[in-house]
PDBQT receptor file of N, H, CA, C and O in Angstrom, charges set to zero:
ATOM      1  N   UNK A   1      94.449  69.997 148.860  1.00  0.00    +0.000 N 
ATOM      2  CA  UNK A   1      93.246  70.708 148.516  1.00  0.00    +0.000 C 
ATOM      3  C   UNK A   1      93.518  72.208 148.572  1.00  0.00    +0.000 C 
ATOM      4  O   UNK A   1      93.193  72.917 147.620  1.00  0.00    +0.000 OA
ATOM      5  N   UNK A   2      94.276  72.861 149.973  1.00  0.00    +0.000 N 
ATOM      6  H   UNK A   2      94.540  72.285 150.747  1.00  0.00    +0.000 HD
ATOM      7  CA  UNK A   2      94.750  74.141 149.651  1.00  0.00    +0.000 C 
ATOM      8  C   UNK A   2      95.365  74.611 148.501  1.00  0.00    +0.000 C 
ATOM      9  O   UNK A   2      95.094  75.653 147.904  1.00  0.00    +0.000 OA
ATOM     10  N   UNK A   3      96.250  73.748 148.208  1.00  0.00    +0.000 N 
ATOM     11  H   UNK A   3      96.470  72.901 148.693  1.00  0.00    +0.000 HD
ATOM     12  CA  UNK A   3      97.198  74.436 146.478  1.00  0.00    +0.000 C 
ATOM     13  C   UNK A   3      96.039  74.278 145.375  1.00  0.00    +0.000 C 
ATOM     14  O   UNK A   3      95.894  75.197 144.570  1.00  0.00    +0.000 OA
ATOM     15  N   UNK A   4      95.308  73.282 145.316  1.00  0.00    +0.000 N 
ATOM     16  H   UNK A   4      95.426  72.535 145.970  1.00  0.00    +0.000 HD
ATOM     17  CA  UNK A   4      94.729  73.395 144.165  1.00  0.00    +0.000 C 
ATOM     18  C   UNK A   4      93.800  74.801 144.200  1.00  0.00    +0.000 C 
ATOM     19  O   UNK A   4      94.005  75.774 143.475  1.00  0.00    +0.000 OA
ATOM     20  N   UNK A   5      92.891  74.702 145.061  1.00  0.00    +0.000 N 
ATOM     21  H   UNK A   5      92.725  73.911 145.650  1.00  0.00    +0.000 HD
ATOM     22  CA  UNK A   5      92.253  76.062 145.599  1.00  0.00    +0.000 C 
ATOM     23  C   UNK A   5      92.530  77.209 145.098  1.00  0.00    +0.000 C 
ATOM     24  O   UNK A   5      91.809  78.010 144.504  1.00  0.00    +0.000 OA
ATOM     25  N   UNK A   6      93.909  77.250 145.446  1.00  0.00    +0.000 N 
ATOM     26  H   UNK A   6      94.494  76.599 145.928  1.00  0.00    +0.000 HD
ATOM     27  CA  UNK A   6      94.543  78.565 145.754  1.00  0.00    +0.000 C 
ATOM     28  C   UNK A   6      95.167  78.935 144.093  1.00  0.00    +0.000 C 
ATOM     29  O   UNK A   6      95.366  80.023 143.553  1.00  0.00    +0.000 OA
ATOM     30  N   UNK A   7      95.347  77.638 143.634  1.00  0.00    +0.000 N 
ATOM     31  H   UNK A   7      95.186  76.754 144.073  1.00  0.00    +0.000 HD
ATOM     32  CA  UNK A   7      95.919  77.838 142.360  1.00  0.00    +0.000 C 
ATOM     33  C   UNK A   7      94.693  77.739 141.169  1.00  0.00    +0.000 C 
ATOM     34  O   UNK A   7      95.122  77.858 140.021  1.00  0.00    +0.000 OA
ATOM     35  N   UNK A   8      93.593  77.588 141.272  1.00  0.00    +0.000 N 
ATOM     36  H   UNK A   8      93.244  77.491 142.205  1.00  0.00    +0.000 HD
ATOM     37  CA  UNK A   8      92.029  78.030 140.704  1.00  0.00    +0.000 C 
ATOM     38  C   UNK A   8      92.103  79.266 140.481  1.00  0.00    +0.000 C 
ATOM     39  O   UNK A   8      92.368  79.804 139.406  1.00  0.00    +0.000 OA
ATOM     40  N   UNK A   9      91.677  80.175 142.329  1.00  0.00    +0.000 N 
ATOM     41  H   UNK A   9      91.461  79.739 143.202  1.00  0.00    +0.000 HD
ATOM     42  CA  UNK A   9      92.183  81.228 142.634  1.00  0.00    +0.000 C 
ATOM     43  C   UNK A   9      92.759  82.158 141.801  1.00  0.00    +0.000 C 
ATOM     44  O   UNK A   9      92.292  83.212 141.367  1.00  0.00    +0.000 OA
ATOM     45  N   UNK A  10      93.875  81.619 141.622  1.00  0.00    +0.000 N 
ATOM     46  H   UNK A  10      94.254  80.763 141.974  1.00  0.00    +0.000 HD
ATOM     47  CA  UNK A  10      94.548  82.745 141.198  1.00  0.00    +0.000 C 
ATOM     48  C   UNK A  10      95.068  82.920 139.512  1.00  0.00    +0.000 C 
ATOM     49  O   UNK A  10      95.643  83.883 139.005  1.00  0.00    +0.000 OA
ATOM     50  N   UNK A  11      94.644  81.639 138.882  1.00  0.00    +0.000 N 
ATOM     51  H   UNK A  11      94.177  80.856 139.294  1.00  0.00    +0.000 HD
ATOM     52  CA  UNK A  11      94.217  81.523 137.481  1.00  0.00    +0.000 C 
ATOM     53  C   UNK A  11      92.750  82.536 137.372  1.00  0.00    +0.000 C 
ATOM     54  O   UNK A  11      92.912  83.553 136.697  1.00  0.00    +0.000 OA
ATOM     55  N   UNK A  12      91.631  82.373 137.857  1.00  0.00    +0.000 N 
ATOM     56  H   UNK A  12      91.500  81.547 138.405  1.00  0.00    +0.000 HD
ATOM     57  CA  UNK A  12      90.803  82.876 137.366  1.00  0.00    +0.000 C 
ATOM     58  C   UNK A  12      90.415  84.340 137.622  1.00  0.00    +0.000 C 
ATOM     59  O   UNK A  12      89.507  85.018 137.141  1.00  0.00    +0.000 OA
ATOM     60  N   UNK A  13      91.564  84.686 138.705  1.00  0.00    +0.000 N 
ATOM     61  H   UNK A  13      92.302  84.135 139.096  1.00  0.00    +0.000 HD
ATOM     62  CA  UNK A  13      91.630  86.609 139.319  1.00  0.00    +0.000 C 
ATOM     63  C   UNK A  13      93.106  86.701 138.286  1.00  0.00    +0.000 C 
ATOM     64  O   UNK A  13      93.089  87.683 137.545  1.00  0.00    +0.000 OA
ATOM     65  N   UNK A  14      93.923  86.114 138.205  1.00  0.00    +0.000 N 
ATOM     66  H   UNK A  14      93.938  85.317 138.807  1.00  0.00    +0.000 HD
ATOM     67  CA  UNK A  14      95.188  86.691 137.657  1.00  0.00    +0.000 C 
ATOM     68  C   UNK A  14      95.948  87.386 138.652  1.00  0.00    +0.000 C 
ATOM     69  O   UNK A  14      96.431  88.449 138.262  1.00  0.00    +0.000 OA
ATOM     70  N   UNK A  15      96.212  87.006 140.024  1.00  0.00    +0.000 N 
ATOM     71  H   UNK A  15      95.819  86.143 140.341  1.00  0.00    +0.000 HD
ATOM     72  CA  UNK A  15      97.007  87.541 141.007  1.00  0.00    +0.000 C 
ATOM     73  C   UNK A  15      97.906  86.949 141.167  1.00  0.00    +0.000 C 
ATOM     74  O   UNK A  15      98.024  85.753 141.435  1.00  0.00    +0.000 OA
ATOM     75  N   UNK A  16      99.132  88.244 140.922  1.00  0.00    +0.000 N 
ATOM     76  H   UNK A  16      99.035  89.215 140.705  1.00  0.00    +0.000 HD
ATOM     77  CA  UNK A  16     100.313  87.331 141.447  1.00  0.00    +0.000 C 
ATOM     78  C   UNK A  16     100.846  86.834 142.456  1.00  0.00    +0.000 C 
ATOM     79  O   UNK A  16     101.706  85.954 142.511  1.00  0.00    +0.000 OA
ATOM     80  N   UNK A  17     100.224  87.521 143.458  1.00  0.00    +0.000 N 
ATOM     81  H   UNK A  17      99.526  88.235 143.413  1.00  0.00    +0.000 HD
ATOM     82  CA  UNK A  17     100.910  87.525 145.089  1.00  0.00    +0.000 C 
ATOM     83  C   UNK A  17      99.902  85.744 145.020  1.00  0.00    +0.000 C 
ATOM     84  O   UNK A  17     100.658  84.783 145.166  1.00  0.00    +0.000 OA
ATOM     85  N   UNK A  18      98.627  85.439 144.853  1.00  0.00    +0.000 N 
ATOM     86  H   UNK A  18      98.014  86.220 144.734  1.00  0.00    +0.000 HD
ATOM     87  CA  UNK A  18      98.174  84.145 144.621  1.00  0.00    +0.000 C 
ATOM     88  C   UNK A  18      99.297  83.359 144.067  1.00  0.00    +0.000 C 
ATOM     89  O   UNK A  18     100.055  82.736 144.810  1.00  0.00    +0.000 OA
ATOM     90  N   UNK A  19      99.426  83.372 142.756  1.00  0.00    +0.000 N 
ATOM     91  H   UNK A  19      98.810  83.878 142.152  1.00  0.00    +0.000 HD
ATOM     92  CA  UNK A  19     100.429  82.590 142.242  1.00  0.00    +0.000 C 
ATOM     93  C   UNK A  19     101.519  82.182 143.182  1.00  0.00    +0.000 C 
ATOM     94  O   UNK A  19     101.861  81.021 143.405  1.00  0.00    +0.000 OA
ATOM     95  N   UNK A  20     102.039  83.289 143.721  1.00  0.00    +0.000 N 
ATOM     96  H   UNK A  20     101.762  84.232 143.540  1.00  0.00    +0.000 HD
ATOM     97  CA  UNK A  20     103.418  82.752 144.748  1.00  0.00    +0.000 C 
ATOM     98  C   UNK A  20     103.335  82.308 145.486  1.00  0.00    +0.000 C 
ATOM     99  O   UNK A  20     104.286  81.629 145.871  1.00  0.00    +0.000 OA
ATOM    100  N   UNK A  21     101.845  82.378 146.410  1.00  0.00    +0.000 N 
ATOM    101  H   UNK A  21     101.072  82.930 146.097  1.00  0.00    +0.000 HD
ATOM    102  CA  UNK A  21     101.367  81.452 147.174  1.00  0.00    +0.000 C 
ATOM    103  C   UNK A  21     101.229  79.993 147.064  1.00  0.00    +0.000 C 
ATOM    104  O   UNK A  21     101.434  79.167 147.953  1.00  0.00    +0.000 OA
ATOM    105  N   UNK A  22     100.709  79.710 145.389  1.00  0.00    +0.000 N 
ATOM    106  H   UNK A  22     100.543  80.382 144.666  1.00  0.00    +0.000 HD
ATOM    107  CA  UNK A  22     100.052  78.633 145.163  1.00  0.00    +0.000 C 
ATOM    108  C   UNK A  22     101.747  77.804 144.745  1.00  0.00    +0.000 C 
ATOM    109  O   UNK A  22     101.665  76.610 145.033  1.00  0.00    +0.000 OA
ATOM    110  N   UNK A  23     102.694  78.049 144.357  1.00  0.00    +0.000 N 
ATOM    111  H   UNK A  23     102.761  79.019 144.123  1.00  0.00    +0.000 HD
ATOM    112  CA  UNK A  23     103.683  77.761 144.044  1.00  0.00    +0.000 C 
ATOM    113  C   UNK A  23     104.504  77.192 145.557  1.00  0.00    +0.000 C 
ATOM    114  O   UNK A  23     104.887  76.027 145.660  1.00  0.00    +0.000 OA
ATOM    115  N   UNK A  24     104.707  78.348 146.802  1.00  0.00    +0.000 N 
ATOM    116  H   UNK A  24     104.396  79.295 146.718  1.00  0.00    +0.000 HD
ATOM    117  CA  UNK A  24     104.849  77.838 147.806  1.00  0.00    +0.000 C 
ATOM    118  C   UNK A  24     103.877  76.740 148.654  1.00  0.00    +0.000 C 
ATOM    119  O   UNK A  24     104.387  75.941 149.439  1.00  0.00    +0.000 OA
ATOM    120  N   UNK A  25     102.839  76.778 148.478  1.00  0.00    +0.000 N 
ATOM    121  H   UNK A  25     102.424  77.428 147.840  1.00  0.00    +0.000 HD
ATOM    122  CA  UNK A  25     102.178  75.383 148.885  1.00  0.00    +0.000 C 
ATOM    123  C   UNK A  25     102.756  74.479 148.213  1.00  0.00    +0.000 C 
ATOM    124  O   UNK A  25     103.469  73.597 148.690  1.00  0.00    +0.000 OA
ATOM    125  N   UNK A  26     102.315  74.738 146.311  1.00  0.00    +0.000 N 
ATOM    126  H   UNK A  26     101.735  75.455 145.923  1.00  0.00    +0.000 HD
ATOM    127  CA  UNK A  26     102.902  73.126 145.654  1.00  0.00    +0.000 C 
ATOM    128  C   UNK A  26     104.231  72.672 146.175  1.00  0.00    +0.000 C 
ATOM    129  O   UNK A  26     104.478  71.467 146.223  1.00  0.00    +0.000 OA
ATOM    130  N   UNK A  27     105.302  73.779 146.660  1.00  0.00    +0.000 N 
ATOM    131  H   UNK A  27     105.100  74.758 146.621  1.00  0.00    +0.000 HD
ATOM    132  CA  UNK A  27     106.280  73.070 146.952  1.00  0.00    +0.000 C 
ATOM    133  C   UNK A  27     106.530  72.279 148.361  1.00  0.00    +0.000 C 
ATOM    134  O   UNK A  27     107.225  71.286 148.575  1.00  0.00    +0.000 OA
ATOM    135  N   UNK A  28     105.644  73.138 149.336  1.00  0.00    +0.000 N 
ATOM    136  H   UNK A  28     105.080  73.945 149.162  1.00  0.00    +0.000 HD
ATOM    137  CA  UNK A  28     105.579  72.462 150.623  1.00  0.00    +0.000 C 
ATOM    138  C   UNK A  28     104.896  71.226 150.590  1.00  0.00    +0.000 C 
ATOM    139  O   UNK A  28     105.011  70.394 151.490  1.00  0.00    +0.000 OA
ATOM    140  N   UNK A  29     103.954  71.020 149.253  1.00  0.00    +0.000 N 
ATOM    141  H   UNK A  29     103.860  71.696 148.521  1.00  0.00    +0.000 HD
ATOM    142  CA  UNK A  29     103.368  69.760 149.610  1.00  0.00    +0.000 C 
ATOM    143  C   UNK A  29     104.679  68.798 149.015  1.00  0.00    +0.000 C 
ATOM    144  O   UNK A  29     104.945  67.911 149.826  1.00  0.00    +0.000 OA
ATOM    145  N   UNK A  30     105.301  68.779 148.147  1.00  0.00    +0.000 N 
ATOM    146  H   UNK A  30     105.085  69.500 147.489  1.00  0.00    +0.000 HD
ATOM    147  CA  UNK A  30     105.977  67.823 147.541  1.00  0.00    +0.000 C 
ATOM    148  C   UNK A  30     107.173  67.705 148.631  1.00  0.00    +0.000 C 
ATOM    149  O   UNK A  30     108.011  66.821 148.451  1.00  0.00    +0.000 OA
ATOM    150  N   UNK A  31     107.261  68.374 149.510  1.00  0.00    +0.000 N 
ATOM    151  H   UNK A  31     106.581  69.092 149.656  1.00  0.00    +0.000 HD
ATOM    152  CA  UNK A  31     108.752  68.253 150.112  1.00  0.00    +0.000 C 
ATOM    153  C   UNK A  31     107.905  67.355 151.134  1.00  0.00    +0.000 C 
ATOM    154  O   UNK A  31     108.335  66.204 151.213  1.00  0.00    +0.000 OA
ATOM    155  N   UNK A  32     106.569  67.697 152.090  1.00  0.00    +0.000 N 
ATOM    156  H   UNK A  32     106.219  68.631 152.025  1.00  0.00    +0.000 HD
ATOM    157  CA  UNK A  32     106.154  66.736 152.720  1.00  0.00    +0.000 C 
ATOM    158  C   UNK A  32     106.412  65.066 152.459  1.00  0.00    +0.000 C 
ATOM    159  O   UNK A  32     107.036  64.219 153.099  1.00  0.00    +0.000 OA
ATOM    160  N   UNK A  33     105.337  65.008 150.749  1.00  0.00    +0.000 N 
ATOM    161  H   UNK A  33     104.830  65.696 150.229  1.00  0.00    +0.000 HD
ATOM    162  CA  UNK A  33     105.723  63.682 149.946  1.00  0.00    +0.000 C 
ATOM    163  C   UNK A  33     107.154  63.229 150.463  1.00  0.00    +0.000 C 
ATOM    164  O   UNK A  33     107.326  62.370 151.329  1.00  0.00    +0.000 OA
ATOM    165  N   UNK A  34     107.850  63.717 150.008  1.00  0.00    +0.000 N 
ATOM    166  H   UNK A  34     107.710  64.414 149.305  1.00  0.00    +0.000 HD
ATOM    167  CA  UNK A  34     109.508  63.388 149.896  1.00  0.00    +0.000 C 
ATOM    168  C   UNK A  34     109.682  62.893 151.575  1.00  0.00    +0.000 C 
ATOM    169  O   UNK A  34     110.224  61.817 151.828  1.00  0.00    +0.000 OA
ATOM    170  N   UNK A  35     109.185  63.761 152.631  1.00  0.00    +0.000 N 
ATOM    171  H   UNK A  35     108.745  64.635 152.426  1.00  0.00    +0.000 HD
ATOM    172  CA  UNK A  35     109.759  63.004 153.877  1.00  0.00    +0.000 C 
ATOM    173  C   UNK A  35     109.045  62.126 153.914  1.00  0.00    +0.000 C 
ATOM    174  O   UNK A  35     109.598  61.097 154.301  1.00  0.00    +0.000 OA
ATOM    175  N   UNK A  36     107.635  61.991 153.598  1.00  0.00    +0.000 N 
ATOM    176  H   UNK A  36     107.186  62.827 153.283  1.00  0.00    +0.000 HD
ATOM    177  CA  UNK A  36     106.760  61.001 154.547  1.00  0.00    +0.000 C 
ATOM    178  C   UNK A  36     107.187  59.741 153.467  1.00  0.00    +0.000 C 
ATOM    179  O   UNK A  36     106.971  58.677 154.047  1.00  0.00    +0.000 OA
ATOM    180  N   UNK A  37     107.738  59.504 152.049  1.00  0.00    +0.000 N 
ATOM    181  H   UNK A  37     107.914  60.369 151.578  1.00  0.00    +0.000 HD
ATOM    182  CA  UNK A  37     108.308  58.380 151.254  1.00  0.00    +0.000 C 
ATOM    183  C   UNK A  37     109.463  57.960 152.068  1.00  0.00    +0.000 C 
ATOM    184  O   UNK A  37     109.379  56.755 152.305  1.00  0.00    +0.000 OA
ATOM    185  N   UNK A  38     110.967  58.744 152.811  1.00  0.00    +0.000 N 
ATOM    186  H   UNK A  38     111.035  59.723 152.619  1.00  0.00    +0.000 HD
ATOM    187  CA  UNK A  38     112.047  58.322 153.135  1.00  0.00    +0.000 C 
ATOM    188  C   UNK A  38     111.684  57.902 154.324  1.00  0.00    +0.000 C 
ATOM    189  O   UNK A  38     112.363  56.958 154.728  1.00  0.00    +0.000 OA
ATOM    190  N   UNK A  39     110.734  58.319 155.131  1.00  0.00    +0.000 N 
ATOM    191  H   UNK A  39     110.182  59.086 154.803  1.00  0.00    +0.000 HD
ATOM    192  CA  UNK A  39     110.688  57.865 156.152  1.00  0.00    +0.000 C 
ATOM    193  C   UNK A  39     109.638  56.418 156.290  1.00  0.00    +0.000 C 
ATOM    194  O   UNK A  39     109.641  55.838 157.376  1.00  0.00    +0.000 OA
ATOM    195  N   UNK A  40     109.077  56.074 155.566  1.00  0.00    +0.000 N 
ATOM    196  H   UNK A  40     109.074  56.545 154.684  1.00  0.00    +0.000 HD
ATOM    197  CA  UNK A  40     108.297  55.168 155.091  1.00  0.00    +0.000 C 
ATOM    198  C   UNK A  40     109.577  53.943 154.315  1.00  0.00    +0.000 C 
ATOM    199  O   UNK A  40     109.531  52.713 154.351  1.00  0.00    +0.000 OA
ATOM    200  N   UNK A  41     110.235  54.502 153.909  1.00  0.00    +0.000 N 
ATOM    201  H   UNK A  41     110.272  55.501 153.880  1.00  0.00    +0.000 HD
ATOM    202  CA  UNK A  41     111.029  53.580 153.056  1.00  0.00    +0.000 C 
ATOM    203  C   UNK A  41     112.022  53.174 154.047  1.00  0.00    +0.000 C 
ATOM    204  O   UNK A  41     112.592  52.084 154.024  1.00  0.00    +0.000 OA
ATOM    205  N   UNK A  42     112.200  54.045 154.875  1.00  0.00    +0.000 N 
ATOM    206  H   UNK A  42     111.736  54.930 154.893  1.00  0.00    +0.000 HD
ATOM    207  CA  UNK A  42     113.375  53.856 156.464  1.00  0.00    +0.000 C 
ATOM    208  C   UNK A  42     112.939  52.699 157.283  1.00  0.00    +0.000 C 
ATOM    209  O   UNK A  42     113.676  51.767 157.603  1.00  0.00    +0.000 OA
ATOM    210  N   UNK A  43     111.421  52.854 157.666  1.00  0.00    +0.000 N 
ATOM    211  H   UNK A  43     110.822  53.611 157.406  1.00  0.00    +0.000 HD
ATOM    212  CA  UNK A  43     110.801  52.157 158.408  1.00  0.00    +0.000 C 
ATOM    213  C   UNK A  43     110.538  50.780 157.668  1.00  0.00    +0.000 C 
ATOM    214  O   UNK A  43     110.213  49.831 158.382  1.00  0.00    +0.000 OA
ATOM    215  N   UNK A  44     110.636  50.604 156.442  1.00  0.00    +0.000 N 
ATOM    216  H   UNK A  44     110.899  51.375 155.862  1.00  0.00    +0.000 HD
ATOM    217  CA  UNK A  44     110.117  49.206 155.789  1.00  0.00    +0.000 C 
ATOM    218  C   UNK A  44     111.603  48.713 155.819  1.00  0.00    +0.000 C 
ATOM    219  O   UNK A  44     111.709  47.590 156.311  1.00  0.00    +0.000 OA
ATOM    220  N   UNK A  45     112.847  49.322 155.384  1.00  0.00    +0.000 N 
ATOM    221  H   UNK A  45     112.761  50.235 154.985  1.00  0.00    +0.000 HD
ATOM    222  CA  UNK A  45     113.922  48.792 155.288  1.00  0.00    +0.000 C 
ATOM    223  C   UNK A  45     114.678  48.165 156.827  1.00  0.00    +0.000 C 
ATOM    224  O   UNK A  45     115.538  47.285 156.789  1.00  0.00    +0.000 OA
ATOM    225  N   UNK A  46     114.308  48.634 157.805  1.00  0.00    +0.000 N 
ATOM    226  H   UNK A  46     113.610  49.349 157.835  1.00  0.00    +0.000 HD
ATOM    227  CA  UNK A  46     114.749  48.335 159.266  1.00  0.00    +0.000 C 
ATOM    228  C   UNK A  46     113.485  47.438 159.940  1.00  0.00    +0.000 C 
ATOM    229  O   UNK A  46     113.648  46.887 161.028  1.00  0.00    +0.000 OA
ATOM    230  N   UNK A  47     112.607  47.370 159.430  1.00  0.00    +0.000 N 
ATOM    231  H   UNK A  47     112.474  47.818 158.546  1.00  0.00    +0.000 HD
ATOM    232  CA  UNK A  47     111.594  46.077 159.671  1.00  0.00    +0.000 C 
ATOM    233  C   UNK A  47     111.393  44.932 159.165  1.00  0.00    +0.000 C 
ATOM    234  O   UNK A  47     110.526  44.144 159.544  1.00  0.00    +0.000 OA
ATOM    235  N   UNK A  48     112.622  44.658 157.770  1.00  0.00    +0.000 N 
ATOM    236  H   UNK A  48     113.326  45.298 157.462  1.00  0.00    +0.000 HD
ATOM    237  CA  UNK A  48     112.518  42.986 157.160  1.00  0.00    +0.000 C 
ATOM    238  C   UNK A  48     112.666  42.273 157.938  1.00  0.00    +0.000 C 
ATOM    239  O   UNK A  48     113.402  42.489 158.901  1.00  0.00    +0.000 OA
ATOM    240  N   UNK A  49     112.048  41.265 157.769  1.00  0.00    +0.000 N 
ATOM    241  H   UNK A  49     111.449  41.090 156.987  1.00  0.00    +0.000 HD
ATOM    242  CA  UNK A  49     112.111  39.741 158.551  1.00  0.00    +0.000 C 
ATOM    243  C   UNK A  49     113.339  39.053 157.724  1.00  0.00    +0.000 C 
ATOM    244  O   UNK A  49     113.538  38.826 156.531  1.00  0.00    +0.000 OA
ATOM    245  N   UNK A  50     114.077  38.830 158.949  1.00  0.00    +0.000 N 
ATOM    246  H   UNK A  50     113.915  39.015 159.918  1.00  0.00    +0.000 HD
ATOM    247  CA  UNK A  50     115.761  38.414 158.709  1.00  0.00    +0.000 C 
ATOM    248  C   UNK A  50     115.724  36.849 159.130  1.00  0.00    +0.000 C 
ATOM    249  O   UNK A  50     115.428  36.423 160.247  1.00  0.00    +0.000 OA
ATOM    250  N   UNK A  51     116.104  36.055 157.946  1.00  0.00    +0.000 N 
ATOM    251  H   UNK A  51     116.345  36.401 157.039  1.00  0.00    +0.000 HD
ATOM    252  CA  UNK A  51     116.145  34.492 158.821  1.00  0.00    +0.000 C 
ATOM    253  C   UNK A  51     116.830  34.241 160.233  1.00  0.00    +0.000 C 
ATOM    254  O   UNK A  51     117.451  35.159 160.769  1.00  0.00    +0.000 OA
ATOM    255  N   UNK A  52     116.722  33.079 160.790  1.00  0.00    +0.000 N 
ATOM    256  H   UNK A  52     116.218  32.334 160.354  1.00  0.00    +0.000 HD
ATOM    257  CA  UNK A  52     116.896  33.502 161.881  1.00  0.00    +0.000 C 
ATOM    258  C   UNK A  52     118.639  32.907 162.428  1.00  0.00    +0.000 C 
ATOM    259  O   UNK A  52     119.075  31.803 162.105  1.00  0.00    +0.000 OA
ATOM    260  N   UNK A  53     119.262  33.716 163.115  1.00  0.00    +0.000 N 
ATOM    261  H   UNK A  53     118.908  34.613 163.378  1.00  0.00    +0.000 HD
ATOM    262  CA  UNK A  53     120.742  33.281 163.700  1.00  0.00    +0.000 C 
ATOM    263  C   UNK A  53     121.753  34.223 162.663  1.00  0.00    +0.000 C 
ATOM    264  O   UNK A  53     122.952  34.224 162.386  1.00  0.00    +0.000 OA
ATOM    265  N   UNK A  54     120.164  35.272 162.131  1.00  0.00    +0.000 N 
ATOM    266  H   UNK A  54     119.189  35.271 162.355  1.00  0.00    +0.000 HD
ATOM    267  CA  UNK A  54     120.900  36.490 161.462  1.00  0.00    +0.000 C 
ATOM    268  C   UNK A  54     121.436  37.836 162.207  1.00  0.00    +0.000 C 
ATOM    269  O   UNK A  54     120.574  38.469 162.817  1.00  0.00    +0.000 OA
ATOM    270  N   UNK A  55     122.823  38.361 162.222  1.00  0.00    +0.000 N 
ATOM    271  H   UNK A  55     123.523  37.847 161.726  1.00  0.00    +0.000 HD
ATOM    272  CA  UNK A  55     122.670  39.390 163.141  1.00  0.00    +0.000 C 
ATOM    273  C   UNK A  55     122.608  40.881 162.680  1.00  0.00    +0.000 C 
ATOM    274  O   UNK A  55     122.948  41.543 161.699  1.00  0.00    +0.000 OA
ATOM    275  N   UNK A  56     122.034  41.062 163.824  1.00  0.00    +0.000 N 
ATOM    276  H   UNK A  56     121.758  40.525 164.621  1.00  0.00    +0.000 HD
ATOM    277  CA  UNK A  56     121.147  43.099 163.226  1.00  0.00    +0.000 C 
ATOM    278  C   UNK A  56     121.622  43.523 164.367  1.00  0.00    +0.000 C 
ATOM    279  O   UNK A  56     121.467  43.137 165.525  1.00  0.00    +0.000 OA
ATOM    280  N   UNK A  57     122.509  44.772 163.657  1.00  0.00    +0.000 N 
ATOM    281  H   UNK A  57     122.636  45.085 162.716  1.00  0.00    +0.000 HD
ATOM    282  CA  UNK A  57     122.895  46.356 164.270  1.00  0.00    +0.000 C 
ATOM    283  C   UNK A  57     121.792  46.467 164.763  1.00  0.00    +0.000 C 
ATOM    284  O   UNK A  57     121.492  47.491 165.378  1.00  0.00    +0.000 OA
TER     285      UNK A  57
């Protein structure tokens, strides 16, 4: 909700120091995405149900 905001903002004033703002949010949000997917994908891959007399590291 902040980037979009901020990137309204600064479309409808035409500020650039906005813009660089709204650019550094969009990117902080997508790098969030990116951990909270690997770490989500970490946690599903080390939680399969393994038949059993299977052995796990």
């Amino acid at each position: 909700m902040t980037a979009t905001g901020t990137f309204t903002l600064a479309t409808r004033t035409g500020s650039a120091p906005l813009s660089w703002t709204t650019a550094a949010l969009y990117t902080a949000l997508v790098l969030a995405w990116l951990v909270v997917a690997g770490r989500s994908l970490r946690h599903a891959t080390r939680h399969v149900r393994r038949p059993a007399g299977q052995i796990v590291d």
